[in-house]
N, C-alpha and C positions, 0 to 999 in steps of 0.2 A: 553511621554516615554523618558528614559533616552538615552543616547550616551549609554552604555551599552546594554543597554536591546537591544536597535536599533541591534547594532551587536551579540549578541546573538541569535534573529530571523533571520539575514541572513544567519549569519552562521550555524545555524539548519536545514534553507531551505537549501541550497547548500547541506550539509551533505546528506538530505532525498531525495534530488534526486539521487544522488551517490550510494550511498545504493539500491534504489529500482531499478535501474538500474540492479543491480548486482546480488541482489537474493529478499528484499523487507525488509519492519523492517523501510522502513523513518519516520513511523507514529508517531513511540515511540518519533523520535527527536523531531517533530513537534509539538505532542503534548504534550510531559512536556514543551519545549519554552513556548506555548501556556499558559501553567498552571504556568509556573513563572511569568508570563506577567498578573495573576490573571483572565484569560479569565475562564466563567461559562463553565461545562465539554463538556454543547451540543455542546455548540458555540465552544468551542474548538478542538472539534473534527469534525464539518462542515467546519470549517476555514480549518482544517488539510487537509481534499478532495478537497477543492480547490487549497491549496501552491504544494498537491503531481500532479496536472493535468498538468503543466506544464514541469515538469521532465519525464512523462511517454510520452508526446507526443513528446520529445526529441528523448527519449531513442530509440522509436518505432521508428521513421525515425531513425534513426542510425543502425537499427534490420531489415529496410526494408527492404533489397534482401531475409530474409530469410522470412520475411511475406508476400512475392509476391509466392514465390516457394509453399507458401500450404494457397494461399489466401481462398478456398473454405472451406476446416475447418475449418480457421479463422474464416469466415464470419456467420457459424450458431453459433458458441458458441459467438461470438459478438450478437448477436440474442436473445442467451440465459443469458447472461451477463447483457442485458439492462434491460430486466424482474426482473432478481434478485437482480439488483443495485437499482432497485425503489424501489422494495418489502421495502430491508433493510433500506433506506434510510425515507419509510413513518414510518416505525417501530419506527424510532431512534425520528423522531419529534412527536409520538405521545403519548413520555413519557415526562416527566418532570425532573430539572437539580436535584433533590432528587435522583429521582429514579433510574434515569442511573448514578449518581455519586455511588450509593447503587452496581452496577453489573459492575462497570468498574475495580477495584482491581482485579475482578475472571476474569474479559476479559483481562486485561493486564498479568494478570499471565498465564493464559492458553497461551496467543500471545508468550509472553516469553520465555516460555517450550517446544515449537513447533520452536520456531526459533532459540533456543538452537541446537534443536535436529535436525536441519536443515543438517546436514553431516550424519546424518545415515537416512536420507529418500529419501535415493537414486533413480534418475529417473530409470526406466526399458530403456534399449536401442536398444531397440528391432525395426530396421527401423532408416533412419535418422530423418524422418520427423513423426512427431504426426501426430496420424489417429482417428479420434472419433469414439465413439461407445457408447452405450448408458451408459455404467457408464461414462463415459469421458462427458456426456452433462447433466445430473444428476448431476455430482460431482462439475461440475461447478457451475450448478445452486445454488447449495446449499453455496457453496465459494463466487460466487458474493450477495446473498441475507446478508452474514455473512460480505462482502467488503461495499456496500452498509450504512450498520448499525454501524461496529466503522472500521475496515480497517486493525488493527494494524495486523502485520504477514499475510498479506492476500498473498504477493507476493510468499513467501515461502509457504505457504498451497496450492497456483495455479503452482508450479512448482513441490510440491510433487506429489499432488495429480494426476493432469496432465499425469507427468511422469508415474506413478503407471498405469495410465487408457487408457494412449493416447501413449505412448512411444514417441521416438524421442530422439536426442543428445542436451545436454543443451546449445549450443545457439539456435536451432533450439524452445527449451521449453521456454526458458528464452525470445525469441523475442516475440513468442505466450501471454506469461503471461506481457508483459509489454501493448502489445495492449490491451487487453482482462482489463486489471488493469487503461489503459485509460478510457475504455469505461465505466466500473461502476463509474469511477469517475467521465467522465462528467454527466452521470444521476443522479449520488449523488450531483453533484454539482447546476442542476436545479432546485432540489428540495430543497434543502438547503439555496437557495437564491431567491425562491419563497415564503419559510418560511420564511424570515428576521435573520434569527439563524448566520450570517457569520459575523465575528469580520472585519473588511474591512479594517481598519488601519493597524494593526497588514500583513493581508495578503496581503497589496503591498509591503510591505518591503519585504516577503519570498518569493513571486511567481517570481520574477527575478533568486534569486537564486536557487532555485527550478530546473526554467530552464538549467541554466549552470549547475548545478550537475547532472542532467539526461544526457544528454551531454556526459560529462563527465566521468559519469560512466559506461559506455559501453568500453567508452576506456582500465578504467581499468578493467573493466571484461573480458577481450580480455589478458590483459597483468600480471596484477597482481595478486598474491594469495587475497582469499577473507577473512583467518582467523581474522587480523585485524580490518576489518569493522564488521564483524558480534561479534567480543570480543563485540567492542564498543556499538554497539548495544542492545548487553545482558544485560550489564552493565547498561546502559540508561533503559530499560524498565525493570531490577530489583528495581532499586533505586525508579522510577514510582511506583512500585506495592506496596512497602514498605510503600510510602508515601502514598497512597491515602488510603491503610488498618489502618495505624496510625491516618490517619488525618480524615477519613473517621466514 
């Protein structure tokens, strides 16, 4: 790999942690790097659930007082999250880099459009704290089976959705959805590298930075407006969809 390229993958991890910290969309970074870096799409996107696991276990210790305050609904939709993070995860390895290159343009375009529209799906605020109920543990299951399989917008689709099912004030959602966003990730990530499908070069360079941007972005979700990061984002996973329908 080039000195370039080098910092190009850091600095995508750093960015996707930051990001997912904040509302979610790191994927898009990670995986175009990935796809500049010429990685095949599965691999590319296995690699991607392993560089985002260290950002969200960041974020969540940083989110912890508020994930201690409703550990008990935490803990079944974590339950139900590990289920659905495998589902997606056997799903994704039991296609071929044809096939899923063939459904990734329509998945990153939907990811896109949904994290576009990410300001008008507003949470219900009903209560501070999320309360489950059974669309709220359905809704998930079907989000983490979808986090699992490719990832991209999954933060924002578990903060809508959530919101919409489970109510609560957005750090209170946002801390919920960065655990819950660990959790399919570490089970995407054992099955991923039980398959051999992980680019490992590429993803020791990102998963440091990774960490420091989860970190990090909590800071600034606490302090900073989020229009900028989620432009950049948009941007990032238009340019994505464009390309892989062109090239595709």
């Amino acid at each position: 790999m080039s000195l370039a390229m080098i910092g190009l993958l850091f600095l995508s991890g750093f960015l996707s942690g930051a990001v997912n910290a904040i509302a979610g969309g790191g994927t898009f970074l990670t995986f175009g790097a990935l796809t500049l870096a010429g990685i095949a799409p599965i691999s590319a996107n296995a690699t991607s659930s392993i560089v985002q696991f260290p950002g969200y276990v960041t974020s969540t210790l940083a989110y912890r007082r508020e994930i201690v305050r409703n550990w008990r609904g935490a803990l079944i939709l974590s339950v139900v999250s590990v289920i659905g993070g495998a589902a997606g995860a056997l799903i994704l390895l039991s296609l071929d880099n044809p096939s899923f290159r063939a459904i990734v343009p329509w998945l990153l375009a939907a990811a896109t459009a949904m994290f576009a529209a990410g300001p008008w799906l507003k949470p219900k605020l009903s209560g501070e704290h999320p309360v489950n109920t059974p669309a709220s543990i359905v809704a998930q299951l079907v989000t983490s089976v979808y986090g699992g399989f490719f990832g991209a917008g999954m933060g924002i689709m578990m903060l809508a959705v959530l919101g919409l099912t489970a109510g609560g004030t957005y750090h209170n959602l946002n801390a919920l959805k960065n655990l819950l966003a660990m959790v399919i990730a570490a089970v995407a990530i054992v099955i991923f590298v039980g398959g051999g499908v992980v680019a490992w070069p590429q993803a020791l360079i990102m998963l440091p930075a990774g960490a420091a941007g989860g970190y990090t972005g909590v800071w600034l979700a606490r302090r900073v407006p989020q229009t900028i990061m989620r432009l950049i984002v948009v941007a990032v996973g238009t340019a994505l969809t464009v390309y892989y329908f062109v090239t595709g």
